[in-house]
Phi, psi and omega in degrees: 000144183281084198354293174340316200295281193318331197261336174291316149325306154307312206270350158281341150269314171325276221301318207283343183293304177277350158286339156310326198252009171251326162286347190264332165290326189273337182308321182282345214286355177239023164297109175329113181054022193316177161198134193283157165317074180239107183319118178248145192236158182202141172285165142324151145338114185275145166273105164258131177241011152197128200291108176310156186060018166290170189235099185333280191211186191320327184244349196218152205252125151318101257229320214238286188084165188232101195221119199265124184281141152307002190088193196226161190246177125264118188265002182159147183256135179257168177249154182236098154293030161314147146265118176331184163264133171281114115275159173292115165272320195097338183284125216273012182233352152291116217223123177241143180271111169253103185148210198260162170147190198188138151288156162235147175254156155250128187248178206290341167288014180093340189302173165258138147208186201244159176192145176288311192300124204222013173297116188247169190208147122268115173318211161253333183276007165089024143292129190277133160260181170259191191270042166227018119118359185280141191278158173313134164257149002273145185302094176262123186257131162276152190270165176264350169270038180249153190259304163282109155231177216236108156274128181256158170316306171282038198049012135357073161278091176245170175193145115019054206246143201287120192104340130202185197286090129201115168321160193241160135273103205257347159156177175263097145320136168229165163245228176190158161206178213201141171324319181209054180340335204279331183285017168284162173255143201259122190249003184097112188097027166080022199233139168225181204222125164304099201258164181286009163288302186325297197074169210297158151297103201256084212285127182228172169288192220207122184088339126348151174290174177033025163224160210262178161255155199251123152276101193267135174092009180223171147289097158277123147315150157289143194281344203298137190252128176297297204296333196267320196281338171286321194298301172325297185284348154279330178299327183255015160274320169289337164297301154330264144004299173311311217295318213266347185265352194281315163333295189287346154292285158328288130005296178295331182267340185295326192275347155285334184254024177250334209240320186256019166271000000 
């Protein structure tokens, strides 16, 4: 079979691979603290049929060699932990991290997992939760007679409670960050989960070195750029399309010499 078929095949799974993961960025593109996609690629293992710096003959050295690639694999999709557009909501449980850091959740099986996403809740048992009802670590319970609240940039939780005048202090938001956000595992719901890519978690204050600070009454955006993913999903409609005239090249040389023995 003619190498071209199989090595053009490969580059027709590349292309359809990262076209996948540019439509799961633009799908997301108004997901609350979404982080985008990016396809890593690596070539095959190469056929040498003359090794550079090999030796022609008695005098003289291959300067170059002759070494034929196999096509490219995918070797991993990574997250760009970029920080979104902070919008405004007005809302007062809504908490956006501008910088680096992560929330933790508890999730119903007892784990821990993390999140960005800073749309809060109160439960019915008067907990604060994410908007998927898991509650926060470390756990802050709201009084049901509270009236004001208050998130300071350093997760500072005080509020208002009806009867009386002087704010209560109801508990501290902390975040966590990691050696290599990018090694997290993504579960789905705005949630990732800590890997031995990732490394351990490392829990700070909010406004702390190396942690963002909390905007009580905004939202981070998904980091996803429209203009950058259309530019992407066309180079890689078009990268398709070689792969795919190279398949019908191939194909044609194969079918000449099958017609002409």
């Amino acid at each position: 079979m003619n190498p071209a078929l199989w090595i053009s095949k490969t580059g027709l799974a590349a292309q359809d691979a990262k076209m996948t993961a540019i439509s799961n960025n633009l799908a997301n593109v108004n997901t609350t603290s979404f982080k985008r996609d990016r396809a890593m690629f690596a070539d095959l293992f190469y056929q040498n049929q003359r090794t550079p710096g090999g030796q022609l003959d008695q005098d003289t050295i291959s300067p170059t060699g002759i070494q034929f690639g196999t096509g490219v694999k995918i070797v991993g999709t990574q997250k760009e932990f970029t920080v979104g557009n902070i919008q405004n909501t007005g809302q007062s449980l809504d908490v956006a991290i501008t910088g680096q850091g992560f929330f933790q959740v508890e999730t119903a099986n007892g784990d821990i997992a993390y999140t960005r996403a800073g749309n809060l809740q109160k439960s019915p048992e008067g907990v604060l939760t994410n908007a998927q009802g898991l509650p926060l670590i470390p756990q802050i319970e709201l009084p049901d007679n509270v009236k004001d609240i208050q998130i300071g940039k350093d997760g500072t939780i005080t509020a208002t409670v009806a009867g009386e005048t002087d704010p209560i202090e109801l508990g501290q938001l902390t975040l966590v960050n990691f050696v290599n956000p990018a090694g997290l595992e993504a579960v789905g719901g705005n949630l990732y989960r800590e890997t031995a890519a990732s490394g351990e978690a490392v829990e700070g204050v909010p406004g702390e070195e190396a942690f963002g600070q909390l905007e009580q009454g905004s939202l981070e955006g998904s980091n996803v750029q429209v203009v950058e993913e259309m530019v992407d999903m066309i180079t890689v409609q078009r990268a398709y399309e070689m792969n795919a005239k190279m398949v019908s090249a191939a194909d044609d040389m194969l079918k000449f010499v099958t017609q002409s023995m």
